[in-house]
C-alpha positions in Angstrom: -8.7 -23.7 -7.0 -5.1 -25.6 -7.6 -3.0 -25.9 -4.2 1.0 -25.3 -5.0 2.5 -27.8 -2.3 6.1 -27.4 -3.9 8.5 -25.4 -6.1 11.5 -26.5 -7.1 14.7 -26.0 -9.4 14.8 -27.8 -12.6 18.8 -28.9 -11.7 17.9 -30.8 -8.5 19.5 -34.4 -8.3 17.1 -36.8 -9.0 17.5 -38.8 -5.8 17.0 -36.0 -3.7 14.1 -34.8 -5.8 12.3 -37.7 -5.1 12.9 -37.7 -1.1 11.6 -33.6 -1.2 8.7 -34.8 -2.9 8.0 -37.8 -0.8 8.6 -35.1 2.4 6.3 -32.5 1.0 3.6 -34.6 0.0 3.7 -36.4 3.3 3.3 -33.0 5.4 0.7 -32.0 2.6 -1.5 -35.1 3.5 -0.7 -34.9 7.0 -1.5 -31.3 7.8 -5.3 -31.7 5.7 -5.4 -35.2 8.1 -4.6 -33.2 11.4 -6.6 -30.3 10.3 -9.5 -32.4 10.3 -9.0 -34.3 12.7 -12.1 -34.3 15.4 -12.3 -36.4 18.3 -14.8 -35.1 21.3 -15.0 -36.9 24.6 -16.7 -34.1 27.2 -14.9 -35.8 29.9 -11.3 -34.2 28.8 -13.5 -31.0 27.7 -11.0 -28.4 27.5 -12.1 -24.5 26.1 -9.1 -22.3 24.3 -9.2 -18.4 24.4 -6.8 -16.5 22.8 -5.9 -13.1 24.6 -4.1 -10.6 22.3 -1.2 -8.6 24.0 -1.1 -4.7 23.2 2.1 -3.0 24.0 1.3 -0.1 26.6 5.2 1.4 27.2 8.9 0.9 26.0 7.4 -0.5 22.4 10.4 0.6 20.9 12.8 -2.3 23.3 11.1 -5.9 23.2 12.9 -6.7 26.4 11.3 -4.1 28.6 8.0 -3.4 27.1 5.1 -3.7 29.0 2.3 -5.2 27.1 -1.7 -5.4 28.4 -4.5 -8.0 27.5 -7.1 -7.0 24.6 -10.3 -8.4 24.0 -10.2 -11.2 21.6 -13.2 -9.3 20.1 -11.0 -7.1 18.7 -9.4 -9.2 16.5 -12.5 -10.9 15.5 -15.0 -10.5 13.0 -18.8 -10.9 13.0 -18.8 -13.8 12.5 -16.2 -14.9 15.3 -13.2 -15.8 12.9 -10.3 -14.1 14.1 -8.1 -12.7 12.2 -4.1 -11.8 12.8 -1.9 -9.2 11.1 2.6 -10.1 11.4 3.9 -8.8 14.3 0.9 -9.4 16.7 1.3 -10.7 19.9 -1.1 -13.3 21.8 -1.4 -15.9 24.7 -3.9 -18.7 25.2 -5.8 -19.3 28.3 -7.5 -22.8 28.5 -9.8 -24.4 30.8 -10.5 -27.7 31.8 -14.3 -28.3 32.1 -14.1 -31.7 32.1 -15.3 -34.3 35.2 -11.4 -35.6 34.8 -9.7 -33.9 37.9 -6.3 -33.4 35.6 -6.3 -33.0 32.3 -2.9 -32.7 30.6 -2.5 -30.8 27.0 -0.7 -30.9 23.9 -0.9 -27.4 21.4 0.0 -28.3 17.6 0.2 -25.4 15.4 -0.6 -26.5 11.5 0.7 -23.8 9.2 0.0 -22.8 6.4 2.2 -24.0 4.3 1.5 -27.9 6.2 4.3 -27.7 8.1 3.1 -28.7 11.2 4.8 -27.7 14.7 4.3 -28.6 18.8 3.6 -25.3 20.5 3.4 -26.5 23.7 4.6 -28.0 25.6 8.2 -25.8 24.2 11.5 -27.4 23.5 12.9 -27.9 27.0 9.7 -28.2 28.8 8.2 -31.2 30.7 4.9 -32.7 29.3 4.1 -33.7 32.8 3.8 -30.1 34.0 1.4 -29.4 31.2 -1.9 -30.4 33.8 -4.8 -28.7 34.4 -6.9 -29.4 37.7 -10.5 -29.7 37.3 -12.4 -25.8 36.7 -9.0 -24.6 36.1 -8.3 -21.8 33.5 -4.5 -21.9 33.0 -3.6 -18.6 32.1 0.0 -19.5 29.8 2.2 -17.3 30.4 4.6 -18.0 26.6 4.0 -15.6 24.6 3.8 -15.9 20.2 4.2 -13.8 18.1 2.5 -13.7 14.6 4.3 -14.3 11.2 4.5 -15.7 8.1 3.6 -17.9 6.2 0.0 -15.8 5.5 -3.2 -17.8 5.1 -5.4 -19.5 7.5 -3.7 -21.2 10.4 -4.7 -24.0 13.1 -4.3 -24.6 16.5 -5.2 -28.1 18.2 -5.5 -28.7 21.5 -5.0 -32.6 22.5 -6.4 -33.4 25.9 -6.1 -36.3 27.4 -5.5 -38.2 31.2 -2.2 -39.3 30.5 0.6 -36.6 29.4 1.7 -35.8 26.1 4.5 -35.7 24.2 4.4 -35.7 20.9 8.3 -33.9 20.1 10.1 -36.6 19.3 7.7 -38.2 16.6 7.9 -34.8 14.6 11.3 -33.7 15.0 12.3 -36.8 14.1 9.7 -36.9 11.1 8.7 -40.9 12.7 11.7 -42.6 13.0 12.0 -42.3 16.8 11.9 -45.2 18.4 10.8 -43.8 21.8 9.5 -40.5 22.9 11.2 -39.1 25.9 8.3 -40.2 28.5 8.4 -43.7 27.9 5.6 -46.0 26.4 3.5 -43.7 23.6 0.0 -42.9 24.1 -2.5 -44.1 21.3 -2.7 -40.9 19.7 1.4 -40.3 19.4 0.9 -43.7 17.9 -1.6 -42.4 15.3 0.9 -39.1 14.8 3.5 -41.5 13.9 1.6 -43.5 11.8 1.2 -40.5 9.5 5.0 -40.9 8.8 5.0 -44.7 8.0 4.3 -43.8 4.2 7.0 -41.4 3.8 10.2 -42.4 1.1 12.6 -41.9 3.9 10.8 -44.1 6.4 12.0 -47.9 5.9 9.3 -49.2 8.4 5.9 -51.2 6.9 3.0 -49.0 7.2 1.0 -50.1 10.2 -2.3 -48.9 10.9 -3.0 -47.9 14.2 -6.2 -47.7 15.4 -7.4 -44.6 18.2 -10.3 -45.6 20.7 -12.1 -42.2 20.1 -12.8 -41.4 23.6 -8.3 -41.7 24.2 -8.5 -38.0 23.6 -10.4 -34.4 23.2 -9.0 -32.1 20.5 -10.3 -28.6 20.3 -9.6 -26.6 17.0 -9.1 -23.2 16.7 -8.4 -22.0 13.5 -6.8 -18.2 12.8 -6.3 -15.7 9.8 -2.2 -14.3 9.3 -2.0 -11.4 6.9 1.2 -9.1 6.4 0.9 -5.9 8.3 
């Protein structure tokens, strides 16, 4: 079926019609790139569990409630794809099962509606703290909670040996010169690459190339219906 990537008014200025529509098809073609986006190398192998929170007492105060792990089974179906209604609460454990003694991680969360946003590590974090030791499981302790836009969802998780950072490029939709850890790894080099095409990027595209084995990504993808 047709995919509606934008709506719009018919008064909008011309000029700034043009840079929308550059910006929207960008994070269309970006978000279908990403989403697809598989590279395996078992020596970063990382696993992702989701762990759904129930609330158990004072539901009615989000500050005090106490809230349990479920099953991930009980959001799932048969078949294993989960499936999220607004307003649930989950976690992610991961584990490194990789011969690398630390790993360090990267969460992108693709939406949607393309937009696509960097879960972890959070706004004032530290990628360097981000590391998981070899037969770790990292139990996370940030919690999300589920909400619109409805449809089908995606988490990535990007291992790699090096940390990662990848803020900067998509806050700044590319333009950054420099992400806040110094030199970028290959693969924040591919992520910014999928700006160079974008109207309000005056840069040259440049290819960049990505040795496969530079990372591991592991995909979860995630139904979001309204309650």
């Amino acid at each position: 079926g047709e995919t509606i990537i934008w709506q719009t008014t018919k008064n909008i200025d011309p000029k700034k019609l043009a840079d929308t529509l550059a910006i929207k098809i960008g994070d269309y073609a970006r978000a279908k790139y990403l989403r697809n986006l598989s590279l395996t190398n078992a020596t970063y192998k990382v696993t992702v569990e989701f762990v759904p929170l129930k609330c158990v007492s004072g539901c009615d105060n989000p500050r005090t409630s106490q809230s349990a792990d479920e099953k991930v089974k009980s959001k799932a179906d048969a078949s294993g794809h989960i499936f999220f209604k607004e307003g649930d609460k989950f976690r992610l454990n991961i584990t490194n099962h990789s011969d690398q003694k630390i790993l360090y991680y990267t969460v992108l969360d693709i939406q949607p509606d393309n937009v696509v946003n960097v879960m972890l590590p959070g706004r004032r974090d530290q990628p360097e703290d981000f590391r998981i030791f070899q037969g770790q499981t990292v139990k996370l302790e940030k919690v999300f909670t589920i909400g619109p836009p409805f449809g089908v969802d995606v988490l990535k998780v990007i291992a790699s040996d090096t940390p990662l950072d990848l803020r900067d490029i998509f806050n700044s939709r590319g333009t950054s010169a420099g992400t806040r850890g110094g030199p970028k790894s290959p693969f924040a080099k591919i992520i910014e690459g999928t700006f160079k095409a974008e109207g309000n990027n005056k840069r040259g595209p440049q290819e960049e190339t990505i040795q496969p084995d530079a990372v591991n990504i592991t995909t979860v993808p995630f139904h979001i219906s309204p309650k």
